[in-house]
C-alpha positions in Angstrom: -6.5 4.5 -22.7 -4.7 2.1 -24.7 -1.8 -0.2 -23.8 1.4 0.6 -25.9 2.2 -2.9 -26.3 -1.1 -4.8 -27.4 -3.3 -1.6 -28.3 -6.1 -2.9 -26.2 -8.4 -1.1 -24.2 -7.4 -0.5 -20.4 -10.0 0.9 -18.4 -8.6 4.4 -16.8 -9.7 7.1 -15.2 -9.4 10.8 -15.8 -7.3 13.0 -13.8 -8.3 16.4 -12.9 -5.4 18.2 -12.8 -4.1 17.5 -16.3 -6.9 15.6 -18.0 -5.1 12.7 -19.5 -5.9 9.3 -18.3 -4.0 6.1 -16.2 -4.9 3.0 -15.2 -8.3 3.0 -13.1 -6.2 0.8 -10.1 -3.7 4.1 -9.8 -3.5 6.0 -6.8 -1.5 8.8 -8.8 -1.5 10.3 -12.4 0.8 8.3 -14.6 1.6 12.1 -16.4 1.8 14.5 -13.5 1.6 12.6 -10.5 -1.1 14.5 -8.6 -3.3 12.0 -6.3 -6.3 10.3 -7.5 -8.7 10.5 -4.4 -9.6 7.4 -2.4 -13.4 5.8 -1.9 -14.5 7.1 1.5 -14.7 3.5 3.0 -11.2 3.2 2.6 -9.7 6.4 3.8 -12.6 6.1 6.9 -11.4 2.5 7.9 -9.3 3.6 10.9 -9.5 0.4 13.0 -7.2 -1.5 10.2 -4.8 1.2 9.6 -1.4 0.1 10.4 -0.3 2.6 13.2 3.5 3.1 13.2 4.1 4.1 16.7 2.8 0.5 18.5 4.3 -1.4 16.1 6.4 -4.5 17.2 10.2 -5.2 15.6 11.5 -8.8 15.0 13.5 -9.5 17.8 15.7 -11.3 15.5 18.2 -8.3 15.9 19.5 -8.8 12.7 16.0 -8.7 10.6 14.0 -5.2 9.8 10.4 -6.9 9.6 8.0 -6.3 12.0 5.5 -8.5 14.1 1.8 -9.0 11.4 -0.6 -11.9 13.4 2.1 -13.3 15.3 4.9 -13.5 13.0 7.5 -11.3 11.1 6.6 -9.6 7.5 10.2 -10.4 6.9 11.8 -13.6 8.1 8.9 -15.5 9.3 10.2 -15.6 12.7 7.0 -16.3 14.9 6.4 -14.0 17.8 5.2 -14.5 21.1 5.0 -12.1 23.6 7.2 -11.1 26.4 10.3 -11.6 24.2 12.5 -9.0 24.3 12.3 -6.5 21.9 
C-alpha cells in the first residue's frame, strides 16, 4: 500500500473480506470496515481491561471524566477515596 500523498510504501495488511489492503496499525478495513482480528495476548489480558460497571466518576459534578490512578482522565482533579461520588 502506497500513501496518496508521498507515494511511499506503508506497511499494511490484507483484509479477508475484500482483499484490499490498510494500514498494518488498523483495527478495521479502511474499504469495508470488517474487523482485523487482535493478537491473542491482547484480547486474553483480562486483568487490565477497563471494566465499565466499577468505574469511579469525578466528583467534580460538573466534569464527565472518570477516576484512572487516583485522578480524573478529564480535569485532573485528584481523587481520594471516601469522597462522595
Amino acid at each position: 500500500m502506497k500513501c496518496p500523498i508521498c507515494m511511499e510504501e506503508i506497511p499494511g495488511i490484507e483484509c479477508q473480506e475484500c482483499g484490499e489492503s490498510s494500514p498494518e496499525e488498523a483495527k478495521f478495513c479502511m474499504y469495508c470496515g470488517a474487523p482485523f482480528h487482535q493478537e491473542a495476548s491482547d484480547a486474553s489480558d483480562d486483568e487490565d481491561a477497563f471494566d465499565i460497571e466499577n468505574r469511579i466518576l469525578c466528583p467534580d459534578g460538573t466534569c464527565t471524566g472518570i477516576i484512572v490512578d487516583g485522578k480524573c482522565t478529564e480535569c485532573g482533579r485528584p481523587y481520594e477515596s471516601g469522597q462522595e461520588e
